[in-house]
N, C-alpha and C positions, 0 to 999 in steps of 0.2 A: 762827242760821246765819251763818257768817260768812263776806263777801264773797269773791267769786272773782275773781283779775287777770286783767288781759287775759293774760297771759303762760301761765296754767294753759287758762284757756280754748282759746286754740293750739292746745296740746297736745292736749288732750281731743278737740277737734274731728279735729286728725291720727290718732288714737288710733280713731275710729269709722270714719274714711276705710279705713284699713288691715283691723279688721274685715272692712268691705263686701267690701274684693276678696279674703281669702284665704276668705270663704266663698263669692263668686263663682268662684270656683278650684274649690274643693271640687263645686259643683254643675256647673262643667265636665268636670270627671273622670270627677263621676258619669252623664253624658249620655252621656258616652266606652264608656265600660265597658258600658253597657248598648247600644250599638252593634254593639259587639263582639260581647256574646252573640248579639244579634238576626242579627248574619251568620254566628255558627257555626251556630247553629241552621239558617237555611237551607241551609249547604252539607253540613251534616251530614244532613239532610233528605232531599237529592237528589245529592250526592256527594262523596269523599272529600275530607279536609283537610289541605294541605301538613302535616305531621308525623308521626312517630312510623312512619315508613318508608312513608309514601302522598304521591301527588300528586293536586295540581288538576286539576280537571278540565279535558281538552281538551275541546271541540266537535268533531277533526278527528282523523284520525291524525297519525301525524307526517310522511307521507309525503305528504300532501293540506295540511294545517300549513305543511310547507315551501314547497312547492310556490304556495303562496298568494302570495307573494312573489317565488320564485326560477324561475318559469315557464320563462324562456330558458332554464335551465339542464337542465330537464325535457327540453326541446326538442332539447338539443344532443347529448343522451346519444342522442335514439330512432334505430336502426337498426344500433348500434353494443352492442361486447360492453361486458357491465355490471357491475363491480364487485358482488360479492355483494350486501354492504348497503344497497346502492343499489338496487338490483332488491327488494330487501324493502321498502323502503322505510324501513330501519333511519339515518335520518339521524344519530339520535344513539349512534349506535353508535362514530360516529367523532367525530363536534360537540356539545360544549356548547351548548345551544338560549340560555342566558342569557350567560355572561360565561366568557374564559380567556384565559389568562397567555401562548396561543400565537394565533401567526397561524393565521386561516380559523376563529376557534375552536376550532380540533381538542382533543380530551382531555389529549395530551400532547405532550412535546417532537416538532419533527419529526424527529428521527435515532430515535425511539422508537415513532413511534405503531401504525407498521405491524406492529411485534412483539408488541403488545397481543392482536393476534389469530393472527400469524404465529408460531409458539414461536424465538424466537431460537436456544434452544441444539439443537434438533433439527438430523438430520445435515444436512440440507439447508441450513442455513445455515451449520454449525461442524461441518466436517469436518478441521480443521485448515490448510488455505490455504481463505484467503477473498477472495472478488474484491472491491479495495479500497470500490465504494459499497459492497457488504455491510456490511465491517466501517468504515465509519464511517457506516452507516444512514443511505445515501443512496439509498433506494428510488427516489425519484422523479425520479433520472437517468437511469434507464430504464423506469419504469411510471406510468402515468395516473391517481388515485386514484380514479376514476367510472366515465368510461369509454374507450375505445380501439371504433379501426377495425381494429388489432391484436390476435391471442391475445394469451392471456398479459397484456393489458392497456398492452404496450407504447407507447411514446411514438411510437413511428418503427417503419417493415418493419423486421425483424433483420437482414437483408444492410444495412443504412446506420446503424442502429444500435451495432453495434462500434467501430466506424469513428467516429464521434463523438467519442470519448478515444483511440482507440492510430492515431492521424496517423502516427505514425511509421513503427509497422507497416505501413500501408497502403503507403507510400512504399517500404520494404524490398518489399514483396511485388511492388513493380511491375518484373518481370524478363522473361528471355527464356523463360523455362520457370516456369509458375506450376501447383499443385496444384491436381486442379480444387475439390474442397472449398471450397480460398481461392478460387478465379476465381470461382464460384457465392454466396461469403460465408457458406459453411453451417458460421460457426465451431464452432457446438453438437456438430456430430457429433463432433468431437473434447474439445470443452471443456464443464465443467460452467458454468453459469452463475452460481453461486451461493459453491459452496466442495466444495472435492473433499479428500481424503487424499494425493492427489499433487500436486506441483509442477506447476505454469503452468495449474494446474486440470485436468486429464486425467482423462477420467473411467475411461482404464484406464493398462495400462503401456504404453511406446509400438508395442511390438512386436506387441502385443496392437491395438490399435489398426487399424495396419494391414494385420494380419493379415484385418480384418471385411471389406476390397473385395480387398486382392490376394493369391491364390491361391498359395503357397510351394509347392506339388508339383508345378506344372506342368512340363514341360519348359524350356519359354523362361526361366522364373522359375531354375531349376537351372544353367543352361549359364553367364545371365547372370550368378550366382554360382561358378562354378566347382566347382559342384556340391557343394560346402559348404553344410549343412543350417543357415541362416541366420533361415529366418523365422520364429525363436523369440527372436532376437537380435540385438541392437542396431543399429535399423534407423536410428535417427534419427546413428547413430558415420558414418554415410559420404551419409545422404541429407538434406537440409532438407525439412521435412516442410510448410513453407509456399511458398518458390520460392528459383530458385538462374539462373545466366547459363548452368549449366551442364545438359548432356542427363539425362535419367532423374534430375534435380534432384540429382546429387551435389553435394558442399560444391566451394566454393571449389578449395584444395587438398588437393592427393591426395596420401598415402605410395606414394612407386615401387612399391612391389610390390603393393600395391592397385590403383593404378593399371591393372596390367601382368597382372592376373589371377594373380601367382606370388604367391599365399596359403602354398603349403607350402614357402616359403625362411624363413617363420614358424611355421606351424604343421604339426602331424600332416596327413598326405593325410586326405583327407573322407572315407574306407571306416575308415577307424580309428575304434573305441568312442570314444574322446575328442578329433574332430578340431579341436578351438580350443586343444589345450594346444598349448605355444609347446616348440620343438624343442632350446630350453636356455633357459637363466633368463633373462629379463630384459634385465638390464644386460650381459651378456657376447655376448646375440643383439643387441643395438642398437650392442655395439659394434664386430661385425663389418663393417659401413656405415662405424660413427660412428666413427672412431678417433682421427680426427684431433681430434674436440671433448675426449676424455679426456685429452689432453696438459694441458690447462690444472685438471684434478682435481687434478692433482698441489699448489694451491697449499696452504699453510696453514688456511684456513676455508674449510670444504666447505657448498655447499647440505644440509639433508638429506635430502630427497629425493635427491639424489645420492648420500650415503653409505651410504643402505639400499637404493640401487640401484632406484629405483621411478622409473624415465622417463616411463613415462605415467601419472605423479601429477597431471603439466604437460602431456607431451605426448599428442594424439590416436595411435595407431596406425596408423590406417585414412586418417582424411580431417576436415577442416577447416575453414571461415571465414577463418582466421588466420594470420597468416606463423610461419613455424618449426611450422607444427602445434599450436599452442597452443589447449588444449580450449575458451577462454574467452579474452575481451578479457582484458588483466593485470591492470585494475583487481579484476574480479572473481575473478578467478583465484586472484590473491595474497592477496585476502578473505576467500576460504574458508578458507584454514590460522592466516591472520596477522587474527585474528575483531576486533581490537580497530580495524582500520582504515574497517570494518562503520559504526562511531559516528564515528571522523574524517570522512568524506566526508559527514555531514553535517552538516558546522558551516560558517561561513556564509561561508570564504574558503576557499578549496581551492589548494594548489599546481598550477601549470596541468600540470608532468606526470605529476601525479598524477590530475589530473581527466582527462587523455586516455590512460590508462593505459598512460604510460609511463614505467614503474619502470626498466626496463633503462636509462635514461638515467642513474642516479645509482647503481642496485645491479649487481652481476654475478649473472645468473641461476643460476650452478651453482657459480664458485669463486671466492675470490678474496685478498686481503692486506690488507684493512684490516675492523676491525670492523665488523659491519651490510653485508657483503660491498659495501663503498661505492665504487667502482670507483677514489677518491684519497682522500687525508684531505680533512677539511668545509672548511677553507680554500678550499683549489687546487679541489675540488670545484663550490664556491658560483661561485669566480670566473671558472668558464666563459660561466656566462649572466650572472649579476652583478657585470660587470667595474668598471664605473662607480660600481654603491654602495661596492664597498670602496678607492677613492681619498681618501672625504670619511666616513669611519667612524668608527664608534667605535673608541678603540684596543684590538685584538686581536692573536693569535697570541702567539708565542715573547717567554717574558718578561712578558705580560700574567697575571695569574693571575684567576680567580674565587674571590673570597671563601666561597663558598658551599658549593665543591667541592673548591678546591683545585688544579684542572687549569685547563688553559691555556682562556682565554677564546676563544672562536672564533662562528661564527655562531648555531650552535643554543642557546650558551647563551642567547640570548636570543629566537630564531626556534622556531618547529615547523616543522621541513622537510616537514610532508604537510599539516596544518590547521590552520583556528583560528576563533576569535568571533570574533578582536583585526583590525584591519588590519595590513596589513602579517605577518602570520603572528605575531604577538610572541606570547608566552606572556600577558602581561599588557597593561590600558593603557597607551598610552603617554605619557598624560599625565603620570603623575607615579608610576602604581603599577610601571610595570617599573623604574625606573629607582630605587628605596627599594628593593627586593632585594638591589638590593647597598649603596646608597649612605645606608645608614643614616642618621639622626640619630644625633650622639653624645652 
């Protein structure tokens, strides 16, 4: 046998070391494993085992579960309306009992969770207008997820509830003559609260509306109309149906002969099968009054609503808000036909007289000699308010060209006269990207 070195020896000795613990390991596993059986067995024994679509067993329901912990919370709900699942005692109906991605644990996003059970696309929520928390699933700006002192599970009483987001409103409504619906807060009776098929959420047509309290047959109601069969017909054309400075809440201002009760200097008398039809067309009955506005039709570029002779495209017939009778402030007015200024106003600089809707300051409403019916050319135009920027300017007008187009350099080639992202209205930054449109690198 021949001698061993210490240096084998080492080895060998490391060699037995390593055995010992990879079959200490082994017999750790094995202890393991058998562990494991010994607790399926038991819970397989006496109750169901997390898998294979079962859970562990509680001790408690969920609703006692909860409750083990969240006591106050039990406490604060009692005597108050109770969210359904809540009153089941369905906690996890809306909370992950273990771990989620959202606050309070809830199942899912909060602009979503309440549709889980609520069907979103039902009419009640998507009737086509929707009240803005609706449509960005802001439930919980008006309702409690537990519970409420309120139906409905409301945050607040609904008469102070509205009134929460439309400040404005409230402010409007505070007049000499207020409806009483608005004075009592009872927006509902008129308004859907969710999403309606008509505009400003209505849950009929307006005439319809107030046709449900005030009574069209009566006498009083007859005489005060001129006996013109009205209460099928556009009641909101001459009255504000929230508050006005004025008696019986009519608008602002009044057309004379509405004013004055003389309806048939307009229309057929009120015993005629047809009494709303108008006693000649249009623009040749408007310009019996108006004559002296038709003087200036005559220029070169006509409105068109002027040219197809459609006055109250713009104008009210009856009554008003608005000076000149204008159906709508002009920003919205001019939005409705001209759709593209819809997305201008809101970009993130506004021209201020376009933000206080006044167009007529730079356009002529019905006729005019310059393109974009712009009441001068854009030079002389700009320089009524912006006398001072074009002293220290870039050089522009007569004799300046733009590269780009060819035509004379003036303000807009480099401004948006209505909006912009940019300061200062530019089309582009002004760091360096407006100014390489024209000024190439060569």
């Amino acid at each position: 046998m021949r001698a061993v070195s210490l240096a084998e020896s080492k080895v060998k000795g490391q060699n037995k070391e390593t055995l010992k613990s990879k079959i200490g390991m082994k017999k750790r596993t094995t202890y393991l494993i058998l562990a494991a059986i010994a607790v399926v067995g038991i819970f397989s024994a006496g109750a169901p085992v997390l898998g294979a679509g079962k859970e562990v067993a509680k001790e408690k329901s969920y609703e006692k579960l909860c409750y083990t912990c969240h006591k106050d919370l039990k406490q604060t709900w009692e005597g108050k309306n109770v969210h359904a699942p809540v009153a089941l005692g369905n906690c996890v109906g809306c909370h992950n009992p273990h771990a989620s991605n959202n606050q309070k644990l809830v199942l899912s996003p909060r602009n979503q969770y309440c549709f889980d059970c609520h069907e979103k696309n039902s009419p009640e929520f998507n009737s086509g207008h929707e009240h803005k928390p609706v449509q960005d699933g802001l439930c919980l700006s008006c309702h409690q997820p537990h519970a409420s002192l309120q139906p409905k599970l409301l945050s607040v009483p609904q008469k102070d509830l509205c009134y929460g987001c439309h400040q404005k409103e409230k402010e409007k409504f505070a007049q000499q003559y207020v409806h009483q619906p608005v004075g009592r807060a009872e927006c509902l009776k008129c308004h859907s609260v969710h999403s309606s098929s008509r505009t400003d959420l209505l849950k009929k047509g307006p005439s319809e509306l107030c046709a449900q309290c005030h009574n069209g047959a009566t006498p009083n109601f007859k005489t005060a109309h001129a006996n013109y069969p009205v209460q099928n017909k556009g009641c909101a054309d001459c009255h504000d149906p929230h508050a006005s400075s004025q008696r019986n809440l009519t608008r602002k201002v009044a057309h004379v002969p509405m004013a004055k009760k003389l309806c048939s200097y307009c229309h057929l008398p009120p015993d005629n099968p047809t009494p709303f039809k108008l006693v000649k067309a249009e623009d040749t009955l408007c310009r019996t009054c108006h004559a002296d506005a038709w003087k200036e039709f005559s220029r070169p570029i006509v409105h068109a609503p002027v040219t197809q002779g459609k006055c109250t495209a713009c104008h009210s017939p009856h009554a008003s808000d608005e000076r000149f009778l204008m159906k709508q402030n002009k920003t919205t007015l001019c939005a409705d036909c001209h759709k593209e200024f819809e997305q201008k106003l809101s970009l993130k600089v506004v021209h201020d007289p376009v933000a206080k809707g006044q167009c007529e300051l730079c356009h002529e409403p019905h006729a005019g000699s310059t393109t974009q019916l712009l009441k001068a050319e854009v030079l002389e135009l700009c320089k009524r308010c912006h006398a001072e920027e074009h002293k220290t300017s870039h050089p522009y007008g007569k004799g300046v060209l733009d590269p780009r187009t060819g035509s004379t350099l003036d303000c807009v080639s480099c401004h948006d006269p209505h909006s912009s992202d940019e300061e200062f209205l530019t089309y582009y930054n002004r760091d360096r990207e407006l100014c390489i449109q024209c000024h190439k690198k060569v």
